[in-house]
C-alpha positions in Angstrom: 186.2 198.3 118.8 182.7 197.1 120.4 180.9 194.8 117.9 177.3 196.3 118.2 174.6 193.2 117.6 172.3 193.3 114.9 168.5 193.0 115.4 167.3 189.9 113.9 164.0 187.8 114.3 164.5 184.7 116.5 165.6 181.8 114.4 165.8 178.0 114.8 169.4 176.5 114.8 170.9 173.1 114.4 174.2 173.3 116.5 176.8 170.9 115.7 180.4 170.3 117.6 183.5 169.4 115.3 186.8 168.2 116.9 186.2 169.2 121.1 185.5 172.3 121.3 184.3 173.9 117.9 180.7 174.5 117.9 178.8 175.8 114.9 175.2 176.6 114.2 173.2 175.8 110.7 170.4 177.4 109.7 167.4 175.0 110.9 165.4 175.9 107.5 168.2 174.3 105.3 168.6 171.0 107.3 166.8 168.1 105.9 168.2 165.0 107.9 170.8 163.6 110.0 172.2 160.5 108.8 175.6 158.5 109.8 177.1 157.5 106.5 179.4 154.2 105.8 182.7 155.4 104.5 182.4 152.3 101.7 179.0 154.6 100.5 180.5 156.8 99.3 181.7 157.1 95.7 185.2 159.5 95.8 185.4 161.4 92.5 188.9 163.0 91.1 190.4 166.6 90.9 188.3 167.6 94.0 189.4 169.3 96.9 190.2 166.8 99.5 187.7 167.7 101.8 185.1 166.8 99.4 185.2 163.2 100.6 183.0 162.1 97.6 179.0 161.5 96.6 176.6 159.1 98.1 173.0 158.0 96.8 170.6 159.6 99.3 166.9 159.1 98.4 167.7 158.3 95.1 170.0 162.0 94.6 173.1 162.6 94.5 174.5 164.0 97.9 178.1 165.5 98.2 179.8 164.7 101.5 182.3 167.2 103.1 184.8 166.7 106.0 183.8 169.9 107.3 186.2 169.8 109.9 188.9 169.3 107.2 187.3 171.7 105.0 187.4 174.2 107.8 191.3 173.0 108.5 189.5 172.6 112.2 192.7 170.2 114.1 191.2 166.9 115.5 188.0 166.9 114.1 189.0 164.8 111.0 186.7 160.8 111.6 187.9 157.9 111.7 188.2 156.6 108.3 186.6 153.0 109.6 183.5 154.3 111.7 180.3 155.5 110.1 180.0 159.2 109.6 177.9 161.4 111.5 176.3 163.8 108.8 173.8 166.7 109.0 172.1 167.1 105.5 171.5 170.0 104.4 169.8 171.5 100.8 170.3 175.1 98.9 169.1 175.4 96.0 169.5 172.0 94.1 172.1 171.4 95.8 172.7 168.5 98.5 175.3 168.5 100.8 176.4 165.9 103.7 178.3 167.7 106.2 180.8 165.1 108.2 180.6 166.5 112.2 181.7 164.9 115.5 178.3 165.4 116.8 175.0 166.8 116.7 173.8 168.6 119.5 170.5 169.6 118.5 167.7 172.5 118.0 167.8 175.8 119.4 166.4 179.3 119.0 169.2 182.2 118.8 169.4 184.1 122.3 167.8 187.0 122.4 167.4 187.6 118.7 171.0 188.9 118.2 173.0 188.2 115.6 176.8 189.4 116.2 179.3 189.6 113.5 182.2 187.6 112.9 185.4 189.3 114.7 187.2 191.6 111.8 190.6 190.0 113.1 189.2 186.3 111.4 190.9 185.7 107.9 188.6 186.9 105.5 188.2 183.8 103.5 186.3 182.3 106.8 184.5 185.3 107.8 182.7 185.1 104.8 181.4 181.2 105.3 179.5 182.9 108.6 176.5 185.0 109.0 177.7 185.6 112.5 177.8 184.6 116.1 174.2 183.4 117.5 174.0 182.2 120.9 172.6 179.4 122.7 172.3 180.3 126.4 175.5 181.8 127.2 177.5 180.3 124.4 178.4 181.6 120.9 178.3 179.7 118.4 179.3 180.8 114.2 176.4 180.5 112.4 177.3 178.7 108.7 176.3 179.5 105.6 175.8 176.2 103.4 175.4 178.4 100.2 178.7 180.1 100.7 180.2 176.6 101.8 179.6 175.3 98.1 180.2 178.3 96.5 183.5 177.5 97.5 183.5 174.2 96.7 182.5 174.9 93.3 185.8 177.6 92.9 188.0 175.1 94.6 189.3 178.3 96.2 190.9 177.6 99.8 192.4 179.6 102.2 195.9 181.8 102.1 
């Protein structure tokens, strides 16, 4: 079955690498900073999923921070429990939310407008944390969806 792209204006992109080899894409309109984090910031809270490493004081609000390699159950791309994190911000709604990454590799405008969607094979319970595949140059990367992310969060639902 051919996946047949989907017309779409260019957007902007934040693309982010987690473990080696994993390379996602955020929307550029919901990133608000980049910031590395000291794991002693943060403030762990009970009962939550143990991705959710906790809430740190950014600006004066309240900030979750999620292992979104964890979250993602992405092998290798857990950090170092000692270093400072490396976190895109990111806001929906009222809602502020530190993703942990291994890296940040920057802006970028979606290839050729297309937007391609996730492969029907992918569990279900990730397909629906992408809008798609977008590509930089030759390379696709899943384009997240912070909104669905804590939508998530807030069900504590995880995947079968």
């Amino acid at each position: 079955m051919t996946r047949t792209p989907v017309a779409v204006p260019p957007q902007e992109c934040f693309a982010v690498r987690l473990g080696k080899n994993v390379r996602l894409a955020l929307p550029a309109e919901v990133v608000r900073e980049v910031a590395q984090i000291s794991p002693p910031e943060i403030c762990p809270l009970p009962g939550v999923p143990a991705a959710l490493l906790g809430v740190v004081n950014r600006a004066g609000q309240l900030c979750w921070v999620l292992d979104l390699g964890a979250f993602l159950h992405i092998p290798g791309a857990t950090p170092s429990e000692h270093l400072p994190l490396t976190t895109v911000v990111v806001t929906t709604g009222n809602h502020r939310l530190a993703l942990v990454v291994t890296a940040l590799e920057g802006l970028f405008t979606a290839d050729q407008s297309q937007l391609v969607p996730m492969p029907p094979q992918l569990h279900a319970w990730y397909r629906e944390l992408f809008q798609g595949l977008v590509y930089r140059q030759r390379e696709a990367l899943a384009l997240l969806l912070p909104t669905a992310v804590l939508a998530r969060l807030a069900q504590g639902d995880t995947p079968n």
